[in-house]
Structure formats: C-alpha cells, structure tokens
N, C-alpha and C positions, 0 to 999 in steps of 0.2 A: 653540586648538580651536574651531569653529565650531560654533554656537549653534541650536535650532528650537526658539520656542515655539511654545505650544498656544494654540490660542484656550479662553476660560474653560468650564472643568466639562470639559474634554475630558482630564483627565489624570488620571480617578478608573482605567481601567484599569491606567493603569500602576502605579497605587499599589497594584493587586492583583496589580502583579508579572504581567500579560502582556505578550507582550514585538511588539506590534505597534501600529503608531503609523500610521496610516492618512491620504492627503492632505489629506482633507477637515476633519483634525483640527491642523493645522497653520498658525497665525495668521502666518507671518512665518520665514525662514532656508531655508537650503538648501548643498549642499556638494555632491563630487564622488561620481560614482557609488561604493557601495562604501564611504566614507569617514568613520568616526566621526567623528559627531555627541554634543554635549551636546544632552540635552532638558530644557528647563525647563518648567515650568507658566505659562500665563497672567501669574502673579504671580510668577513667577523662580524658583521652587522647585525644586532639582534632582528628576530623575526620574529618568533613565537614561542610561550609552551606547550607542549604539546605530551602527547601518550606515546608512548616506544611499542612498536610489535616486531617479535622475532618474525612473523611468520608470513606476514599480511603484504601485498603487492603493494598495499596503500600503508608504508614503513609507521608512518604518526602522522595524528590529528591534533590540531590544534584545539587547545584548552584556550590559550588566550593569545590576543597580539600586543599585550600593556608587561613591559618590561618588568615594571615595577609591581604588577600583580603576585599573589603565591595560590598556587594550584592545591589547598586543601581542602577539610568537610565544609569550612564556611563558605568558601568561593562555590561549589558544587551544586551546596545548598542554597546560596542565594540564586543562580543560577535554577535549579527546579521551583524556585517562588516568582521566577519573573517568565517562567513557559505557565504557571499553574494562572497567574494574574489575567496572562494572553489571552487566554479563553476566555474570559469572561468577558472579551470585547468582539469576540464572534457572535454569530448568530447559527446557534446549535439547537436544534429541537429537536434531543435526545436528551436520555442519561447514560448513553453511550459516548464517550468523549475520548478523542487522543491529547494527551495532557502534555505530554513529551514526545518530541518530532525527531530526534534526531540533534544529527548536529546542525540545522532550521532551528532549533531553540542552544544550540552552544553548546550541547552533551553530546557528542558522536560517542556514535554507537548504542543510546539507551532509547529505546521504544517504551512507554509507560502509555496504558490507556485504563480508563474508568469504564468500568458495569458497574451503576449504584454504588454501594457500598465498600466494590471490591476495586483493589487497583490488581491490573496485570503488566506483568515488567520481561523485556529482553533485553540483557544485558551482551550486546553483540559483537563488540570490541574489546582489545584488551584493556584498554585503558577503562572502562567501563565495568567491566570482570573486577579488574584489582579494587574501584571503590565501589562494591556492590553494597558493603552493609552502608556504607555513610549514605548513597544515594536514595538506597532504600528506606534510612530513617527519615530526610530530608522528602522525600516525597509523602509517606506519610503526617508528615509533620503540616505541610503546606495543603493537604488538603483536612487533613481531620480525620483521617479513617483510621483504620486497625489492622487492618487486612492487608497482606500483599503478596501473589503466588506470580512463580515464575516461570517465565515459558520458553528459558532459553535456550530453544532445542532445534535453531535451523540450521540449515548448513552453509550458511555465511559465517556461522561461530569456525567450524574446521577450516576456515581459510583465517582465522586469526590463529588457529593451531591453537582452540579450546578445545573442550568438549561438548555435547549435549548436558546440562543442565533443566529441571524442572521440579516442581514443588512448592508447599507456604514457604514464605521466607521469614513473613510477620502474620502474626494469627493463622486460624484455621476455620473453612467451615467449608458447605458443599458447593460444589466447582459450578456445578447446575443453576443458571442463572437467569432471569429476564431484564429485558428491557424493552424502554420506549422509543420509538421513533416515528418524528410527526403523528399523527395518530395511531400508528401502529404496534403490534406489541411482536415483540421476536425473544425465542429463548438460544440460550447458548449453553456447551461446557466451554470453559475455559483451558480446561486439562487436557483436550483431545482436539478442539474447533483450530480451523486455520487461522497463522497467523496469531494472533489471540485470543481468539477464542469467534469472531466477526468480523467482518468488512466495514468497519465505521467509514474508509476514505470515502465509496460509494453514497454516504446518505443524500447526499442532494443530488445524483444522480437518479438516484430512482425516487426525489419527488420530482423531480422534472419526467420522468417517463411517466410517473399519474397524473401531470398534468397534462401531458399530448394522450392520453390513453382518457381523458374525460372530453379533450376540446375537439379529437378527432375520431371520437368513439370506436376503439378499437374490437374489430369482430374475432379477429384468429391472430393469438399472438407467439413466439416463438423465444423460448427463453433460455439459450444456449448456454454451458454451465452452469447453471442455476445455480450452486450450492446448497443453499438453506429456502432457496426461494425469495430473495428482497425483491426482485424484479418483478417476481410473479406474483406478491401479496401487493404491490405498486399498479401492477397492471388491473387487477380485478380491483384495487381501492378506485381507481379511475373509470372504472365501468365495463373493463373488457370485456366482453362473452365469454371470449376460452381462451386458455393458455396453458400451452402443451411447453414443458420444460424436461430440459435431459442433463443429464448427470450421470458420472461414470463412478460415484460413491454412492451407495444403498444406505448407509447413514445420514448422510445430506437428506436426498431424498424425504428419508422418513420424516426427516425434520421440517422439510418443507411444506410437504402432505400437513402436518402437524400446524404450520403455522396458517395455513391455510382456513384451517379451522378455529386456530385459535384465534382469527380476525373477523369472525363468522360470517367467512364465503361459504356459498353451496360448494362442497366437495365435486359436483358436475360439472364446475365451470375448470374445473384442471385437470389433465392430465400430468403422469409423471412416468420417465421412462430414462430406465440404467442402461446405457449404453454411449459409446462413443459418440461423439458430436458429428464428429468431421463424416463419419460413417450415414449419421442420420443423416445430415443435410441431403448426400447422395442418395438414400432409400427415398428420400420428400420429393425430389427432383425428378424419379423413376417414377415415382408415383401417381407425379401429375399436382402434389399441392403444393400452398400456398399460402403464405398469411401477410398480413397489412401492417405487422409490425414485426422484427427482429432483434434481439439482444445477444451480443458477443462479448462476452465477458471472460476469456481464458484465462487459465494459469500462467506466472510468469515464465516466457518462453527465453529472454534472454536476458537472465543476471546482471551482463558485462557486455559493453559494443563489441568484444570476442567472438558471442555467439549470436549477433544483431543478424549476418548472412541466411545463417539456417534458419533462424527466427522468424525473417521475413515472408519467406517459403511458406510458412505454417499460414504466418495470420496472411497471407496470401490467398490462401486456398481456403479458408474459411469464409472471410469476407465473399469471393468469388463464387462460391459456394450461395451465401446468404445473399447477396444481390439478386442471386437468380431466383432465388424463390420469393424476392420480394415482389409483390404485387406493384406494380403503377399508381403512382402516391402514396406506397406507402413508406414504413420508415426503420430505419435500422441506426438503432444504438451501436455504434462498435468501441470496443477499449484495448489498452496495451499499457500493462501496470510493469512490463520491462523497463528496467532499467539502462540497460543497451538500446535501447530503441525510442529516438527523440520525435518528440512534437512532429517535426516537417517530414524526416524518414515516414513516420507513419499513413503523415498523410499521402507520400506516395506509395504509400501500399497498400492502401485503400484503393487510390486513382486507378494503378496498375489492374487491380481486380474487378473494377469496375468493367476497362479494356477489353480484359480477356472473357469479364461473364458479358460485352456487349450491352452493356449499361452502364446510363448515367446519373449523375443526382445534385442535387442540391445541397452542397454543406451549410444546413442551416444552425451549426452550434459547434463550439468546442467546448469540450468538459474534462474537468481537471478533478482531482481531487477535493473531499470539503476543507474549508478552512485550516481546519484543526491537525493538516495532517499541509505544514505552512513550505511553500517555496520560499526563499528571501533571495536578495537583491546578491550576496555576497555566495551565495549556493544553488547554482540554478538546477544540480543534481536532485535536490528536493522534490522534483515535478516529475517522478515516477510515473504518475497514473495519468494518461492521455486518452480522448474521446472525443468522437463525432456524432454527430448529429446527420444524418443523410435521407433524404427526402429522393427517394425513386422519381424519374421523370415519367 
C-alpha cells in the first residue's frame, strides 16, 4: 500500500475525522490517480485511507479513519446500503430522492439520485472514477433497480484531471422522465436537465414558498431563475394570481410553461420570459413595478471561497436589485448553492443590499437544503445550499 505523509501539525483535521487532505498539506508520497493511499502524520501515525489524485488541490479523500479497515467492493458497498437505509428515516415526499450525498454519506465524490425507477450517478473524483463499476453495482444492488445512466459531465470532474463522461452504465431506456413531489407532478431529461437531470436539494423549499403563497395570499409574484419552474408550480399551488418567471434557457422555459399545465394551472396566471435576470429587475424598476413576493435562485456563482469576492458582487446586486421591487410586507426568498460562500458571508450580503437598496426586513427563516442532500457533524462543507427568508418592513 502506498504511503503520504503530512508535513507537521497538518493532520489535526483529520483527527476530527474530515475527510480531505489537501496538497499543500502533504510532506512527501503520491500514487496513481484514484488509488488508496495510507495517510500518516508527520511522525508516522496512522490517519486514514483515503483516494490519491494527481490533479485535484484537494490531493485525497478519506475512505476511512479505522486502520484496520480494507478499502474494497465490500466496504464500498456496504457503505451505499447505509446512505440507501438513511433515507428511509427522512421525510421525503417525492420519488425524487438523493440516495448518495457525497462524502456526508462516506463516498466523496459520488452524487447518486433516484427518478422512480432510474438511478442517476456522478462519479466526480478520482477515487470514485476508479471504482465506478463496483459502485454502480452496489447501488443497484441496494435499491432493487436495473437502471443506472451517468451524468458525469461537470467541470469539477477537469479539476480532478477526468474527463466528461455520460451514458447507461446499467440498462437502458428513455432519459425523459416524471416525478412526484408533494402533490405535484414535474418531468425531467436526465441526459440534458442540470445537475441531474433536477433540483431535488430545493424540495421543501418550495413547499415552504406554498405555504406563505396560501397563508399570505400572494397577488404578483417574481420567480427569478426559474429553471423548469418548481417555484412557480409552488406559487400557483398556494394560490398565487400571477407569476411572471425569467430564465435565460428557452428549454427550461418550455418546460416550465409545460409544467404549469401539467399541474392544471390556467396558462393566465404565468407569464414566461428569456432573458437576463439581473437585466429584468432594472427594466421592473424603470418601470415602476412591483410584486409582493420574490425568488432568487441563481446559478452557482462561487465554486471555491477563491471566487467568494466577485461572487459577492453579483448576489449583491441582485438581492439589491429585488428589495427594491419588493413591495412593503412583502417577501423574498433568496439562495446561494456556492460553495465558497458560507451561511453568515451570505447573510451579509443580503444585509449589505438591503443598505444600499435602503431597505430593511425581517429574517424570518433560514433554508438549507432537504434532508437527503445531509450536512454532518464531521463535514460542515456539506451545507452548499443557503437561504432566507426576508419579510420587507
């Protein structure tokens, strides 16, 4: 087994059981991509096994901290029957589920989520890469399905120095898929849809948005990235009037127009418009309107606390942007699914845009991720997705 020590004092995290070992922390050794690694301390102390990457700023992740463990398909595989078990002690109302988290369930780098019958898999690390088939049997195996297409095509793969990857891996059939959630019905591809094919982190964010969109009956509501529209099938299940949503993909779009019907809203209570957000807001502001409720849901703006500065900037000026067109009571959802950009940062850049748009609010909520997409105690990187709740005074 091939060896990495740490240079001294660099292996107090892993003694708290995180499971990332970064280059700069790395005195000496190296292995093949992919390829457990022993980690020792400075002074030879075992720490972990863990996955080797040539390429990755984050050198290897830890597999396990039990010396005595061996990092093969059994240990892998028992390991995706104790994330698949997980679930079943959430409270998930969907058949939309994230099955595997990450390394929040012990496999860094493997993203596995359920549509019905189909499992969809990213294998986003090296050490994930190398046991792709064993994983993929093992997840199969733990749920009962047939099926499993991969979508390992972002570009956190080129910073492990992969490639894009995608296709079945196990069976075949059409990518074009529905689901449920809470009462609602949404379709997806899997082969084309962000991410994996859906936004499952969001689901109990937007039954919380139909539940303030029933108990505060919302009249004009503002659905900023919309993508497929969850926000805006949430709003009108809640009772909204109207709800004008924009998006800068014309395939989104369509889908949302689509979903809209397929939940059978009147097509009059939505509007749908391609174009720039950050652009709309200003056109709404020129304009003189206004709505009683808003949603910001952007794309990930910073990966890495690298690009957390320019980041800030953005959801700055959107927030700031969307205060001002909020009406007096009313309320704005905002989110920040960066990964550079924590909990407290965020909420000063809310605060901050508040300032500058001369408004204030009520934080009556923080919103995280659902369940199934888990922070744990030993990973607090887990907690991606961040959001408020903001009540206009």
């Amino acid at each position: 087994m091939k060896t990495i020590r740490l240079k001294d004092g660099k292996e107090r995290s892993l003694l708290r059981r995180h499971p990332w070992i970064f280059d700069s922390a790395i005195a000496k050794g190296g292995a093949d991509p992919g390829e457990t690694v022993r980690v020792e301390s400075h002074a030879g102390q075992f720490l972990a096994w863990a996955a080797f990457s040539l390429a990755s700023r984050i050198r290897a992740r830890a597999w396990s901290f039990d010396e005595a463990q061996r990092i093969d398909a059994d240990f892998l595989g028992a390991a995706c029957e104790r994330a698949v078990r997980a679930r079943a002690r959430f409270d998930i109302q969907s058949d939309g589920v994230r099955l595997v988290h990450g390394e929040s369930d012990g496999l860094p780098g493997l993203i596995v989520d359920r549509y019905g019958d189909t499992l969809v898999a990213q294998f986003l690390s090296a050490g994930a890469q190398r046991w792709k088939a064993a994983l993929a049997d093992a997840m199969l195996k733990h749920t009962g399905l047939a099926r499993l297409y991969e979508r390992s095509d972002t570009s956190s793969r080129s910073l492990e120095g992969l490639a894009a990857e995608a296709g079945w891996l196990r069976g075949e059939g059409p990518t074009g898929l529905a689901i449920r959630e809470h009462d609602w019905k949404f379709t997806l591809d899997i082969a084309a849809g962000h991410k994996t094919g859906f936004y499952l982190d969001q689901r109990d964010s937007r039954r919380q948005f139909a539940e303030h969109a029933r108990r505060l009956r919302f009249q004009r509501v503002l659905n900023g990235y919309c993508y497929t529209g969850g926000f805006t099938v949430a709003a009108l299940a809640g009772g909204a009037a109207h709800v004008t949503s924009i998006d800068s993909s014309a395939p989104a779009l369509e889908r949302a127009r689509a979903h809209v019907g397929l939940n059978g809203f009147d097509a009059s209570r939505a509007d749908f418009i391609d174009a720039d957000v950050n652009a709309s807001l200003r056109r709404f502001i020129e304009e003189g309107r206004s709505f009683d409720a808003i949603v910001l849901d952007p794309p990930k703006l910073a990966p890495t606390a690298a690009h957390a500065e320019r980041a800030a900037r953005a959801y700055k000026d959107i927030n700031r942007l969307a205060l001002k067109l909020l009406e007096p009571g009313g309320v704005l959802f905002t989110y920040s699914c960066s990964g550079g950009i924590s909990a407290d940062l965020f909420h000063k850049i809310v605060a901050s845009a508040g300032a500058d748009a001369g408004v204030d609010g009520y934080i009556t909520q923080r919103l995280g991720g659902a369940p199934d997409h888990p922070m744990t105690l030993d990973f607090p990187e887990g907690e991606y997705l961040k959001g408020l709740v903001v009540v206009r005074k």
